[in-house]
N, C-alpha and C positions, 0 to 999 in steps of 0.2 A: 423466657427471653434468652437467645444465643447469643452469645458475644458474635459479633463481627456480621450480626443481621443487621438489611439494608431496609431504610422504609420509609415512604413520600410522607412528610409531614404537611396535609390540604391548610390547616391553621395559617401554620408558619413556610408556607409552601418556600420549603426546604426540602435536603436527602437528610437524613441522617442513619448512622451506625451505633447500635448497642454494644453498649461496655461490658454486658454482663447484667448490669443493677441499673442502668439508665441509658437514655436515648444522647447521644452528642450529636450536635449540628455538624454534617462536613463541612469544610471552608468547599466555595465555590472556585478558587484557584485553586484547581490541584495541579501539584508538579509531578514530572515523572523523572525516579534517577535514571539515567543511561551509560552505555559503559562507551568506552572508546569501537569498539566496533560497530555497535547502531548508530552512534554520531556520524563515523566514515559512511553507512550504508545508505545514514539519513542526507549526506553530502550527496554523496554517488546518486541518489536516485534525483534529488534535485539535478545535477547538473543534466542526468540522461532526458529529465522534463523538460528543461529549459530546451534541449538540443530540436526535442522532438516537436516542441512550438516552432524553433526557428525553422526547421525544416516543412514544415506542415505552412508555414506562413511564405515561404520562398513556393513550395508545389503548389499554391494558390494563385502566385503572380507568375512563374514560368514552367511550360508545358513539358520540359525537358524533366526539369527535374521533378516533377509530377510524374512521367513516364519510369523515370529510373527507382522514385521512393517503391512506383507497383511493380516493378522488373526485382526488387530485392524481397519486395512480397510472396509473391513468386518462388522465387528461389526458397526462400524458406518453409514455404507451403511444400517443395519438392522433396527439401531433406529431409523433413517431419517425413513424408511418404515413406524415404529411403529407408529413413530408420525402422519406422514401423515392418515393411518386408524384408527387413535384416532380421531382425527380433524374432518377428513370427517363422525365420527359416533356422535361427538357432547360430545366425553370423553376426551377434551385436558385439 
C-alpha cells in the first residue's frame, strides 16, 4: 500500500486515500487554498462571462450589434493570419 493512493470504496461508495497502514475516507467537501492572483483571475474571468452573456443576448434581439460582435470576429481571425505570416517570414 502507498501513501497518498486513490481508491473507490463499492461498500461504502466513497474515495478514499492511504495513509501508509490504512484507507481514510476523504471528506466529500473538498476546499481548495487560492492565493490572491487565482482569486483576481477567477474575478476577471467571471466578469469577461458575464460581459460575453450580455453581449451574446443583445446580438440575439439587435442585428446591428450582431453584425459588429462578427465584424470583431473577423478582425481577429485577420491578425491571427498577420501574425502567423510575420512569424513564418522571421518579422515577429
Amino acid at each position: 500500500m502507498h501513501t497518498g493512493a486513490v481508491q473507490w470504496n463499492g461498500n461504502n461508495r466513497c474515495l478514499e486515500v492511504s495513509t501508509g497502514s490504512g484507507w481514510m475516507r476523504l471528506d466529500p467537501n473538498i476546499s481548495l487554498d487560492t492565493t490572491p492572483d487565482i482569486t483576481k483571475l477567477i474575478q476577471w474571468a467571471n466578469v469577461k462571462m458575464q460581459e460575453e452573456q450580455e453581449l451574446k443576448a443583445l446580438a440575439e434581439k439587435y442585428s446591428t450589434v450582431r453584425d459588429l460582435l462578427n465584424t470583431i470576429d473577423t478582425a481577429k481571425e485577420q491578425i491571427k493570419m498577420v501574425r502567423i505570416l510575420q512569424e513564418s517570414h522571421g518579422q515577429a
